[in-house]
C-alpha positions as CSV (number, residue, x, y, z in Angstrom):
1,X,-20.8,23.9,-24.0
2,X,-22.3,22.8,-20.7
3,X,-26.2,22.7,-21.2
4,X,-27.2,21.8,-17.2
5,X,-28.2,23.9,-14.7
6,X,-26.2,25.7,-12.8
7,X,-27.7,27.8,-9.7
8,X,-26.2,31.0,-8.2
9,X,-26.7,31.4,-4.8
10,X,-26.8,34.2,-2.7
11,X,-23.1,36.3,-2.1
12,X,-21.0,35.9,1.3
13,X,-22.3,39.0,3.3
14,X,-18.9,39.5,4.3
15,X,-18.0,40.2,0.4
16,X,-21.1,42.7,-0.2
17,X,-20.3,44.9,2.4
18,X,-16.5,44.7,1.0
19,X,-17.6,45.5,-2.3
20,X,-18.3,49.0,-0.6
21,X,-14.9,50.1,-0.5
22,X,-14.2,49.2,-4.5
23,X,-14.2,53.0,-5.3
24,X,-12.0,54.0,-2.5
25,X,-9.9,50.9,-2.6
26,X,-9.3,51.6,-6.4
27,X,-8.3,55.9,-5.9
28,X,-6.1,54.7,-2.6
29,X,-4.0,53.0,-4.7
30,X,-3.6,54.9,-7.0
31,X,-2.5,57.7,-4.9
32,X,-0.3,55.9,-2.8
33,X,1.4,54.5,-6.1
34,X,2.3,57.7,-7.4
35,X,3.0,59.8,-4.3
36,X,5.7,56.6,-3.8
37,X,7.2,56.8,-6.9
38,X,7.3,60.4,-7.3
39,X,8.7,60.8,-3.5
40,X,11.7,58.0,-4.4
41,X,12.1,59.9,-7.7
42,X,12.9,63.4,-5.9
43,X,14.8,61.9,-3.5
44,X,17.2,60.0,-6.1
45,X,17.6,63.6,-7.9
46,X,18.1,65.2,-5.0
47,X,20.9,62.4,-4.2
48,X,22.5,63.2,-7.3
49,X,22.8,66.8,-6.8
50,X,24.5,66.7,-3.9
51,X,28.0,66.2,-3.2
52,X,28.1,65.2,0.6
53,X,26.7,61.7,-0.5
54,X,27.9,59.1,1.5
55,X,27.1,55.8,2.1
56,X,24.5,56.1,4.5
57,X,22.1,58.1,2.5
58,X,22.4,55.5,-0.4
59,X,21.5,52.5,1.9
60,X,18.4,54.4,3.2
61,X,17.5,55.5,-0.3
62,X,17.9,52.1,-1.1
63,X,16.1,50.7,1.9
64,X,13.2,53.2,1.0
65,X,12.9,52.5,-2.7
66,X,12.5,48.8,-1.8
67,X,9.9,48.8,0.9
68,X,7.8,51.0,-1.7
69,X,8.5,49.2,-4.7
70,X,6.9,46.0,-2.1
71,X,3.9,48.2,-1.4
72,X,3.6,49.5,-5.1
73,X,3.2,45.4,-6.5
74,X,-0.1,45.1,-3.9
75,X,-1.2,48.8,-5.2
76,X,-0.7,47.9,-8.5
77,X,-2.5,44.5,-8.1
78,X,-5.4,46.2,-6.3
79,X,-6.1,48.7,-9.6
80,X,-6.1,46.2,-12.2
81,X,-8.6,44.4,-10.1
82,X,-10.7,47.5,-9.0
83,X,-10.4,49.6,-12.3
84,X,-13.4,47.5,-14.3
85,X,-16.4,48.1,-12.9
86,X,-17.8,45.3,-14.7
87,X,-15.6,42.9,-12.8
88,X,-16.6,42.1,-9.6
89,X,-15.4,39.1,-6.9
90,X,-16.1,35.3,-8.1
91,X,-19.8,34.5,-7.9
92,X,-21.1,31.1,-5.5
93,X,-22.4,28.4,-8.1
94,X,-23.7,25.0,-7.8
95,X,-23.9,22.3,-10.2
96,X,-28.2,20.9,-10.2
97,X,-29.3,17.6,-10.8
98,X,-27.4,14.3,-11.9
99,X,-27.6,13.9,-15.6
100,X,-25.7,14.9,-18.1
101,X,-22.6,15.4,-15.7
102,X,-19.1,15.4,-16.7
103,X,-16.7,12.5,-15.4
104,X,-14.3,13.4,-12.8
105,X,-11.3,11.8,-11.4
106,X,-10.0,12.8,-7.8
107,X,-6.6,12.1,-7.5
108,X,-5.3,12.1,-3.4
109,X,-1.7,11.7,-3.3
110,X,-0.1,10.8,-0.4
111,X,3.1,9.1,1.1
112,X,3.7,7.9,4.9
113,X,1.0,10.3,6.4
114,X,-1.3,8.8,9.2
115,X,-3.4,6.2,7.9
116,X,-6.5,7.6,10.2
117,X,-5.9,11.0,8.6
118,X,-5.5,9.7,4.8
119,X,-8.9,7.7,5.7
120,X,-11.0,10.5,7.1
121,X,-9.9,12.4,3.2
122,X,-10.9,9.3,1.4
123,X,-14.5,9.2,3.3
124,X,-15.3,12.6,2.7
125,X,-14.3,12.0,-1.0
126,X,-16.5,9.4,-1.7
127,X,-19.4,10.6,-0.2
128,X,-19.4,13.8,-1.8
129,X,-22.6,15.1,-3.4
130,X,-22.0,13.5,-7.1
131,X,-23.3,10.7,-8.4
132,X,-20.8,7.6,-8.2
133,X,-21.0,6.4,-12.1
134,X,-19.5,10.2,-13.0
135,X,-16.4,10.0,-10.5
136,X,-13.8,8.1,-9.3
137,X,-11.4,8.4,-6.2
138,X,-8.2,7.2,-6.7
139,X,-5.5,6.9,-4.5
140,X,-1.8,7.6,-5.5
141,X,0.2,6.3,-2.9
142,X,3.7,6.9,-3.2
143,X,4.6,5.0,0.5
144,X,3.8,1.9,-0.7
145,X,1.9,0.8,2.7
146,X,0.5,-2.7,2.5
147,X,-1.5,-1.3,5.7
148,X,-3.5,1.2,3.4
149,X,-4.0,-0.9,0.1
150,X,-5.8,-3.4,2.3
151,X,-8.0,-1.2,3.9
152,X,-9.0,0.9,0.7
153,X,-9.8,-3.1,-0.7
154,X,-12.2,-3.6,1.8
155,X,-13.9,-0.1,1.3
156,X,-13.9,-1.0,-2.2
157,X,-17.2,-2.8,-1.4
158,X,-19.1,0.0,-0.3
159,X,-17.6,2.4,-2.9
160,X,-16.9,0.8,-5.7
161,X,-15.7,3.7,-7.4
162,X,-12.8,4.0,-4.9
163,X,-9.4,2.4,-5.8
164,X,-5.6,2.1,-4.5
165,X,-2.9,2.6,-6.7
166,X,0.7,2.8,-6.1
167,X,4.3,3.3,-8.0
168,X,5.8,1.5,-5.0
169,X,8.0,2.9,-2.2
170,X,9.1,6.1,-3.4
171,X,12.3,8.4,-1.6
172,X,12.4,11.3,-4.1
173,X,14.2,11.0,-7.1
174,X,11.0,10.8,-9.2
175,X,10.0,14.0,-8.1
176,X,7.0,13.0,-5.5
177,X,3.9,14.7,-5.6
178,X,3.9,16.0,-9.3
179,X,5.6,12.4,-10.2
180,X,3.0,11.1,-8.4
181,X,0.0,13.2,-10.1
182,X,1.9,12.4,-13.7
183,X,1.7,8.8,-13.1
184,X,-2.1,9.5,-12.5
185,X,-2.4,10.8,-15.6
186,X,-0.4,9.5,-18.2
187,X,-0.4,5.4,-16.8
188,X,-3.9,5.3,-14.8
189,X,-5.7,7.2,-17.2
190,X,-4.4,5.5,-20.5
191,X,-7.8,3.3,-21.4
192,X,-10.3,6.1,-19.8
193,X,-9.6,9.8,-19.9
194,X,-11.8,11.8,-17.8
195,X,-12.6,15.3,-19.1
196,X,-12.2,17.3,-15.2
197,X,-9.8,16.0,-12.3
198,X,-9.6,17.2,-8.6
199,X,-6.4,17.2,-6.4
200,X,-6.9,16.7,-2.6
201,X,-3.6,16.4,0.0
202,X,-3.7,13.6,1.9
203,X,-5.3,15.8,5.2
204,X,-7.5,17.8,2.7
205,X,-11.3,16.9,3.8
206,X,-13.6,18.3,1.2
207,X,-17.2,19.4,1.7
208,X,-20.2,17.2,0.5
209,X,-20.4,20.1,-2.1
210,X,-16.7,20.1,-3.6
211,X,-17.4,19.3,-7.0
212,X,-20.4,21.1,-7.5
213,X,-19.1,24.4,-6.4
214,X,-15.9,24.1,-8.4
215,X,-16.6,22.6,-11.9
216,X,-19.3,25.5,-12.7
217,X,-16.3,27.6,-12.9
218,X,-14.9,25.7,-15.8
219,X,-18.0,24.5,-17.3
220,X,-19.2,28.5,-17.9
221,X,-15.9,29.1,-19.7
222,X,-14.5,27.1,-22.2
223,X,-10.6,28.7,-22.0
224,X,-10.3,28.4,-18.3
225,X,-7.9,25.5,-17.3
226,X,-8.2,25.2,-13.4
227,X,-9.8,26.3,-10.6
228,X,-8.0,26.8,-7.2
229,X,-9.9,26.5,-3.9
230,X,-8.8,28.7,-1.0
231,X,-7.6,26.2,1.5
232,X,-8.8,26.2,5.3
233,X,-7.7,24.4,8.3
234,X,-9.4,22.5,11.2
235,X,-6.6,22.3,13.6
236,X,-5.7,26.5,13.6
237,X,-4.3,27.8,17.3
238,X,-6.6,30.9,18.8
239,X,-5.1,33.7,16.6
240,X,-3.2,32.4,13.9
241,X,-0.1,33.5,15.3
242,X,2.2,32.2,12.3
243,X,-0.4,33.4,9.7
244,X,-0.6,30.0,9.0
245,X,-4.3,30.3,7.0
246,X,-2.5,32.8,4.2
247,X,-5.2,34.9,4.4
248,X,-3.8,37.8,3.1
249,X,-3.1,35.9,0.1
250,X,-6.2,34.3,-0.5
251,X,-7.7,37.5,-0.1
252,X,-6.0,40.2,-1.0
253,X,-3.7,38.8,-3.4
254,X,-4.9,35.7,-5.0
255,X,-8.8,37.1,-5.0
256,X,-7.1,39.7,-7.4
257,X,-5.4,37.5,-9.5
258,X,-8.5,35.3,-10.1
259,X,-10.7,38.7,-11.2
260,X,-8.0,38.9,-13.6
261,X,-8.1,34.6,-14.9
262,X,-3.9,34.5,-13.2
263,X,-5.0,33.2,-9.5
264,X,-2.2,30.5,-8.7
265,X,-3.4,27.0,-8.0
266,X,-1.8,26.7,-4.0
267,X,-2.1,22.7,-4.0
268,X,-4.7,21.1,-2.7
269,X,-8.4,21.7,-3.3
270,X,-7.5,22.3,-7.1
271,X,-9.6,20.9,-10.0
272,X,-8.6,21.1,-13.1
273,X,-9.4,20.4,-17.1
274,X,-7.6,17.2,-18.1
275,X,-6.4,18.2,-21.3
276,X,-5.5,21.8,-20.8
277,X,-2.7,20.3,-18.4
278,X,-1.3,17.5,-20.6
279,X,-1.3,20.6,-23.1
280,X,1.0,22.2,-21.0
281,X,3.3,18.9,-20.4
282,X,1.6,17.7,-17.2
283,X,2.8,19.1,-14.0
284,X,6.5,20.2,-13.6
285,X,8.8,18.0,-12.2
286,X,11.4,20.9,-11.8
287,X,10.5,22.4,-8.5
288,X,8.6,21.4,-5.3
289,X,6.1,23.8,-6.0
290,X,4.4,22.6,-8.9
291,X,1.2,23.6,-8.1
292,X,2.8,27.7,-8.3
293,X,4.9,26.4,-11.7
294,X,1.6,24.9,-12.6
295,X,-0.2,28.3,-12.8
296,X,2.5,29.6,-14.3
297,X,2.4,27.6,-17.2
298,X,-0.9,27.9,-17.6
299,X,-1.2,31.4,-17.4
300,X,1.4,32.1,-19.8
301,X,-0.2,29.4,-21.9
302,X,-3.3,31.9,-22.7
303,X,-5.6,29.6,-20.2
304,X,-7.7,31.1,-17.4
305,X,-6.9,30.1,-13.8
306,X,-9.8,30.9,-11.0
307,X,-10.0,30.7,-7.3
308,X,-13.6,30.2,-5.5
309,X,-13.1,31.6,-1.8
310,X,-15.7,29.6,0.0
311,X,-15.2,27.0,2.4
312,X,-14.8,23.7,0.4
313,X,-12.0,21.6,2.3
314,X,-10.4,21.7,5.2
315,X,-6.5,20.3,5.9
316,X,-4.3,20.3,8.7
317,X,-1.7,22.9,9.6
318,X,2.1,21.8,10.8
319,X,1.4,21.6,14.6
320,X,5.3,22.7,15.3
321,X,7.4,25.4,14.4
322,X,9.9,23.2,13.0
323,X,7.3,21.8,10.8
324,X,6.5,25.4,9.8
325,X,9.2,26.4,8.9
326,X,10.5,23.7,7.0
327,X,7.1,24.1,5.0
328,X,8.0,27.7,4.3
329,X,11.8,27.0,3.4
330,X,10.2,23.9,1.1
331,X,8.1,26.4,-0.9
332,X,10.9,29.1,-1.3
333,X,13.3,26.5,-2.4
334,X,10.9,25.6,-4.8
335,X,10.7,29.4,-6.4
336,X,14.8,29.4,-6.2
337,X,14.2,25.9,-8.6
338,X,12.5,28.1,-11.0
339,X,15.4,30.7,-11.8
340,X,17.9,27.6,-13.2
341,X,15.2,25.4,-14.8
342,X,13.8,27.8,-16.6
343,X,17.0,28.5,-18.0
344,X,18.1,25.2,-18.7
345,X,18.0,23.8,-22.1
346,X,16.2,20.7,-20.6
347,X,12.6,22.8,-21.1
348,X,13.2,24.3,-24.7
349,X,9.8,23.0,-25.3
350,X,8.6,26.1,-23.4
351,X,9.1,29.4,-25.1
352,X,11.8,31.5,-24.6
353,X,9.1,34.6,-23.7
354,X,7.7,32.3,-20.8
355,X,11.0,30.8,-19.5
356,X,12.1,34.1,-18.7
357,X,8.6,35.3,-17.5
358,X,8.9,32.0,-15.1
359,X,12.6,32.7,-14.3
360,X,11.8,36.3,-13.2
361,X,9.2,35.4,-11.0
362,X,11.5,33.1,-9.1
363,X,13.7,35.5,-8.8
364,X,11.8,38.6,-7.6
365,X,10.6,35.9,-4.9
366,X,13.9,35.5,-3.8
367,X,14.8,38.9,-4.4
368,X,12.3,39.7,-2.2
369,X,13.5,37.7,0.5
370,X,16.9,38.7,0.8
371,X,15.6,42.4,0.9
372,X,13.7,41.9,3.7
373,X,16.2,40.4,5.4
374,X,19.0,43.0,4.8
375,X,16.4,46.2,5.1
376,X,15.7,44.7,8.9
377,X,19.3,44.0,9.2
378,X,20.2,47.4,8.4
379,X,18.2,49.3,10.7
380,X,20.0,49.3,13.5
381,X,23.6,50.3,12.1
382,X,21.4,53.8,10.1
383,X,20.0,54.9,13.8
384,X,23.4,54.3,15.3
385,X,25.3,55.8,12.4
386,X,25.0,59.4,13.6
387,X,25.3,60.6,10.1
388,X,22.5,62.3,8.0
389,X,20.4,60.0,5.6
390,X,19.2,62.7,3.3
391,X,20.9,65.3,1.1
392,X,20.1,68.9,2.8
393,X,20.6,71.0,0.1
394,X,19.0,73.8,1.3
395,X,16.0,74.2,3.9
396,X,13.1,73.8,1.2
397,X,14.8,70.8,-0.1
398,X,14.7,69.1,3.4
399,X,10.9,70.1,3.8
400,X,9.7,68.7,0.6
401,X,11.4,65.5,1.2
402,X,10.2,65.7,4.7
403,X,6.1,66.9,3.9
404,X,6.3,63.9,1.0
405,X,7.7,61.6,3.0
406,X,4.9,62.0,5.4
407,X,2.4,61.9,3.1
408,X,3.5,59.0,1.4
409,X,3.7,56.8,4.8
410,X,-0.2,58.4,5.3
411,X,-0.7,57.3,2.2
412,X,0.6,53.6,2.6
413,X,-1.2,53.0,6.0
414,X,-4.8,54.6,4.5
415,X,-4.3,52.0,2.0
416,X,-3.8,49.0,3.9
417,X,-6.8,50.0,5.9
418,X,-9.0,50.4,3.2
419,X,-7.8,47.4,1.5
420,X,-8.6,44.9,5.1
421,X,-12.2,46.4,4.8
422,X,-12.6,45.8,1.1
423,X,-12.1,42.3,1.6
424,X,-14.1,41.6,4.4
425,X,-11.8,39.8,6.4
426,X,-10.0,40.7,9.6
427,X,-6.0,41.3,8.4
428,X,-3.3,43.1,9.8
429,X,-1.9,46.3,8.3
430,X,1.2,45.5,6.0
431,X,-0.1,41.5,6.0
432,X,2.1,41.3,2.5
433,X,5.5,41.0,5.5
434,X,4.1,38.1,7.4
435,X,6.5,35.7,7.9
436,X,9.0,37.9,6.7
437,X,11.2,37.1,9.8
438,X,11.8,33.6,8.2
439,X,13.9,35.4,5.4
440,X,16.8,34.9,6.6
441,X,15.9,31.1,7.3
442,X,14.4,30.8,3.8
443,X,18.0,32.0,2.1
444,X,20.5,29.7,4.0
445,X,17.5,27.0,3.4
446,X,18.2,27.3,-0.4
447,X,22.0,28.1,0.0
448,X,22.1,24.9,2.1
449,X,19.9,22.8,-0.7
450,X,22.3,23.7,-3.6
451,X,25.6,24.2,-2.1
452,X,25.5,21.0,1.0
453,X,22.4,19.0,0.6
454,X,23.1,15.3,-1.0
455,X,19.4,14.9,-1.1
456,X,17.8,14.8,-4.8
457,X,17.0,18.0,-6.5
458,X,13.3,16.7,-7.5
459,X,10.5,17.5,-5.2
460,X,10.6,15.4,-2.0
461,X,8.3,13.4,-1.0
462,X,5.0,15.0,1.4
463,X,4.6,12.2,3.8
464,X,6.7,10.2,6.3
465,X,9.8,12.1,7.6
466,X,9.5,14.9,5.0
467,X,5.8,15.9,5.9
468,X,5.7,18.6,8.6
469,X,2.7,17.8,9.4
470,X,4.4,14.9,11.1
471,X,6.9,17.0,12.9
472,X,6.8,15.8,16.5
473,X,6.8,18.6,19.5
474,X,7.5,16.3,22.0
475,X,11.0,17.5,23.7
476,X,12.4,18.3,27.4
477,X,11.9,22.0,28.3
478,X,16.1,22.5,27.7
479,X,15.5,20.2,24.3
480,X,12.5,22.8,23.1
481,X,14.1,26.0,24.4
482,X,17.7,24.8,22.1
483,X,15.6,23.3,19.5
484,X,13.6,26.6,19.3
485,X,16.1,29.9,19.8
486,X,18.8,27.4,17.6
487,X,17.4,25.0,15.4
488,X,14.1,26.8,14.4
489,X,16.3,30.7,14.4
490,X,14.5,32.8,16.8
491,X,17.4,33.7,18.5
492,X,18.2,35.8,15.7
493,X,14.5,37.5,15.7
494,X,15.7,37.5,18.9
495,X,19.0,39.8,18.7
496,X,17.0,41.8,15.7
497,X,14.4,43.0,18.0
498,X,16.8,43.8,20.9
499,X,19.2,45.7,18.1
500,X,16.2,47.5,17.3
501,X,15.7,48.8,20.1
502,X,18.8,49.2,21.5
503,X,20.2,51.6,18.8
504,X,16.9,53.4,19.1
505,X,17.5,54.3,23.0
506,X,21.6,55.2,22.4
507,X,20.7,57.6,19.4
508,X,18.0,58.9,21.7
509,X,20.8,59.3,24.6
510,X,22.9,61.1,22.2
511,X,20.6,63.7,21.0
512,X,19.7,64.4,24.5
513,X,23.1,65.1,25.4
514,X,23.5,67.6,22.8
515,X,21.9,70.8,24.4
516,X,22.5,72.7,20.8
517,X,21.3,70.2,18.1
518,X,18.8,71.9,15.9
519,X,15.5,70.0,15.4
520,X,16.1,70.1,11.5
521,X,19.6,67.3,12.5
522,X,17.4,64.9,14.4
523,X,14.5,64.7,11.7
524,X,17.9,63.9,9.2
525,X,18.8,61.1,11.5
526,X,17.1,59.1,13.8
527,X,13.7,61.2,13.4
528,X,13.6,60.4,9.8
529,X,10.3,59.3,9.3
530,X,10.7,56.5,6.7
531,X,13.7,55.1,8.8
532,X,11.1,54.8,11.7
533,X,8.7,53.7,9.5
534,X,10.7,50.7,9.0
535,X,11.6,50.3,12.4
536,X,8.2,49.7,13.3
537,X,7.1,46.8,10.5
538,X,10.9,45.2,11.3
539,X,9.7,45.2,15.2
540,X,6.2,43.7,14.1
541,X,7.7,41.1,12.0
542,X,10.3,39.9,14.0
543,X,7.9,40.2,17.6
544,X,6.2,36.9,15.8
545,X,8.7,34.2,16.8
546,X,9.4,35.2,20.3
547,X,5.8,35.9,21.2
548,X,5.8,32.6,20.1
549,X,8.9,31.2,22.1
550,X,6.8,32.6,24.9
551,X,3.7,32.0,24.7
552,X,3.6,29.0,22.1
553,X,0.1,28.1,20.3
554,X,-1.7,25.2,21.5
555,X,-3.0,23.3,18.4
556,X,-6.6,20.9,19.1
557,X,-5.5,17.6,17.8
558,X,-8.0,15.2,15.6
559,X,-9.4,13.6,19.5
560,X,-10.3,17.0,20.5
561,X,-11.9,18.0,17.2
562,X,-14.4,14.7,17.6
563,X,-14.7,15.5,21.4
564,X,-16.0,19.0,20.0
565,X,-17.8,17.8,17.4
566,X,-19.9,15.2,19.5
567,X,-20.5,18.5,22.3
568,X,-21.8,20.8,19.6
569,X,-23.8,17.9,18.6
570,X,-25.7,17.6,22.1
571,X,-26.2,21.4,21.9
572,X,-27.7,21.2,18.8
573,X,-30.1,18.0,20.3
574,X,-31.1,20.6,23.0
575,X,-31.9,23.4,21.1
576,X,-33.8,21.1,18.9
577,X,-36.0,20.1,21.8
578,X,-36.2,23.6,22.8
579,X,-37.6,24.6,19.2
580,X,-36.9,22.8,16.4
581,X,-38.2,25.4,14.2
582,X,-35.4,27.9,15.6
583,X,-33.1,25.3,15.3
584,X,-33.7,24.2,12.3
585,X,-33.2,27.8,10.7
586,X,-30.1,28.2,12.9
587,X,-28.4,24.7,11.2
588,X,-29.5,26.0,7.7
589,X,-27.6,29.6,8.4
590,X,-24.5,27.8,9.4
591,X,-22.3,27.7,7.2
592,X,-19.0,28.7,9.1
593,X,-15.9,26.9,9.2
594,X,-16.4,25.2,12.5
595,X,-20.0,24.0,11.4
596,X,-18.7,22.5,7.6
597,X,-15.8,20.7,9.5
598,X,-18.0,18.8,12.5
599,X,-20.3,18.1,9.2
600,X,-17.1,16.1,7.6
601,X,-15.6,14.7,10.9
602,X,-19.3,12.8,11.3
């Protein structure tokens, strides 16, 4: 047991005044929960008491039960993390003083990104706040760039606790990143075995802080494995308009998971007891995300997993929507490499009980995805239909499904509003469908990996070609507009949206057309409230990519950053000659994102 000192410092204001809403987060889930499940319930026995079922009503049922079974995993979620009182949001820690440390490797894979970007990663890592004799940096690079090894030799001599390492020129048949990571541990580690080790992407820039913010986590308790940092980005557009920071994820879900010792390790930013993972058989070579398989393994292990929510690193963010979505599609290809590995008799070391928990987690992802798609897709042939999409047994039938139905959609939208102000952060209601419109992309992605692609069925490699990051945007205004409504699939956002609305305005035609049509036919129809429900999120997902083919992001490059960087900087001179005492207590309060990343681009 760790017999330093460890310091807790003073909660994000932002998660106090969160904490607020515990109660009320906790009881608005679990009404929304059960009003869902006990509205899809009456429905399905009122379905089967009918006999004017036809296939209409069954599609909406079905399109009903699985938008709610979506909601009811977050509800769900939100009560196991809500119902202790006892357990609260991750406390801000920091590891005092300089003896008595534990070693610590930081491993920074990388492969063909910039060599000014892998550099600025490699700075910030060895001048973190640690002392040198208990760390080591060590560079995996899997590009084999003469370029880098030299440089990294000459900063040898002002860290000497840096190094290069390499397995050569690597393509992707021996499974990239977690190949790379394995080779860290197994071949680099063989004479010296650290007890902790940190993973940083090759664009990750941590804090002067990292390591004494994250290994308290592990230190206080013996049976957790790794701790997960929530990742945040320098080079965001004015909005987020691709949702590109996951915050809904980092907050919502993942700060839930990590209440409960499940969070899921998302990559970078992760550190991690040595031995718990060679316990586990290293990282998985089986799918591209091994950081999610990772978790995974762990969890179903019996080891804790944590995530710490504060500012600690900061990457860079594809800069193109082709290198956005070929991130996404990379990720879900990774959970569709789950379902037939797990089931392979390749991993029989793994239990049978945690195969199949692995396997079904793959597929519920994927499950997932092609629901979406299809609910959206659907939309427009119910409204146009003309035919009723609920059983009308009798008139107190059709107003209990009605007055539930309503409640329940109440219900669902109280929720998500409670749940963005328990958090603290600013997210959009429904958050759990962005970048839902990439469904469709997603499946023929993984359709097109197993069934055309000649390419290895390892993980590829993160740099070079296969990096979005490195995705170029430069293309004629005809090149970008194909490249964009084609290539990146916004035309069919495109012909979703205009379906959409399309069917709404002919159904609307038609009922005004019919001068006798009782109001009790419409709310069957086109007025039924789920239906339009529906129609709404589908609009709000799908507006995403053609706001964006309109109005595209601009994204500051790494020039502008500095130019920013070196502006706040004179600001601060001047405000210092104003007052240095006001100054001084406004540079000690800063602790945003903006102010941690000029701090690491010095």
């Amino acid at each position: 047991m760790f017999e330093g000192t460890i310091l807790d410092l003073p909660q994000d204001q932002r998660i106090l005044l969160g904490q607020r809403y515990r109660n009320c987060l906790y009881h608005t889930a679990q009404a929304a929960k059960w009003i869902g499940l006990i509205y899809i319930g009456i429905r399905f026995l009122l379905m089967l008491s009918t006999s004017e079922r036809n296939w209409s009503m069954w599609t909406m049922l079905l399109l009903e039960a699985f938008f709610i079974h979506l909601c009811r995993k977050e509800q769900s979620l939100a009560i196991l993390a809500t119902k202790n009182p006892e357990r609260g949001p991750r406390k801000r820690l920091r590891l005092q003083g300089d003896k008595g440390l534990p070693h610590v490797d930081v491993l920074l894979p990388c492969c063909g990104e910039e060599i000014g970007v892998i550099l600025q990663t490699v700075k910030a890592a060895c001048t973190m706040d640690y002392p040198e004799s208990q760390f080591r940096v060590l560079v995996l690079d899997d590009g084999g760039s003469s370029l880098l090894q030299k440089t990294i030799s000459d900063l040898q001599l002002r860290w000497p606790h840096l190094s290069y390492n390499s397995r050569g020129r690597q393509s992707g048949q021996v499974f990239a990143k977690s190949g790379n990571l394995n080779y860290a541990l197994t071949n680099l580690q063989r004479e010296f075995q650290p007890e902790f080790c940190a993973v940083l992407d090759a664009d990750s820039i941590p804090t002067k802080d990292f390591l004494r913010a994250t290994l308290p986590h592990l230190l206080m308790d013996p049976e957790a494995a790794l701790v997960s940092t929530r990742q945040y980005f320098s080079n965001l557009p004015t909005g987020d308009p691709l949702s590109q920071t996951r915050e809904h994820f980092y907050t919502c879900q993942n700060a839930r998971l990590d209440i409960l010792g499940n969070a899921i390790d998302s990559g970078s930013g992760a550190v991690f007891r040595r031995q718990s993972i060679v316990d586990v058989g290293l990282y998985p070579t089986y799918s591209f995300s091994e950081d999610w398989q990772l978790s995974l393994l762990l969890r179903g292990k019996g080891y804790k997993t944590f995530q710490v929510d504060e500012a600690l690193q900061f990457g860079l963010v594809p800069t193109s929507l082709a290198g956005h979505i070929a991130q996404r599609k990379r990720w879900n290809i990774g959970h569709a490499q789950q379902i037939p590995a797990m089931l392979s008799w390749r991993n029989n070391e793994i239990s049978v009980r945690l195969r199949l928990s692995i396997a079904l987690n793959g597929l519920g992802i994927i499950v997932e995805e092609i629901g979406c798609f299809l609910g959206f897709a659907v939309v427009p042939l119910l409204l146009l239909c003309g035919q009723r999409l609920i059983p009308t047994i009798s008139p107190s039938a059709l107003v209990l499904q009605l007055g539930l139905s309503f409640v329940m959609i109440c219900l669902s939208w109280a929720y998500e509003f409670v749940q963005t102000a328990s958090t603290g952060h600013r997210s959009a209601a429904f958050a759990l469908l962005e970048n839902k419109w990439l469904a469709g992309s997603n499946i023929y992605g993984i359709m097109r990996f197993y069934l055309v692609s000649a390419k290895p069925k390892g993980s590829f490699v993160t740099g070079s070609k296969e990096n979005s990051y490195n995705w170029s945007n430069e293309y004629s205004l005809l090149g970008g507009l194909y490249r964009d409504l084609i290539e990146n699939g916004i035309i069919y956002s495109l012909i979703q949206v205009l379906a959409m609305i399309l069917s709404v305005l002919y159904a609307l035609m038609i009922i005004a057309s019919t001068e006798d049509r009782p109001m009790s036919a419409i709310f069957v129809t086109v007025a039924w409230p789920p239906l339009l429900h529906i129609f709404i999120l589908g609009l709000k997902c799908h507006s995403v990519p053609i706001r964006y083919l309109f109005d595209p992001p601009r994204y500051p490059d790494l020039a502008e950053l500095k130019t920013e960087k070196v502006s706040r900087q004179n600001e601060v001179i001047q405000e210092t000659l104003k007052g240095m005492h006001e100054a001084s207590k406004h540079i000690l309060r800063s602790q945003t994102r903006i102010e941690l990343r000029d701090e690491l681009l010095t």
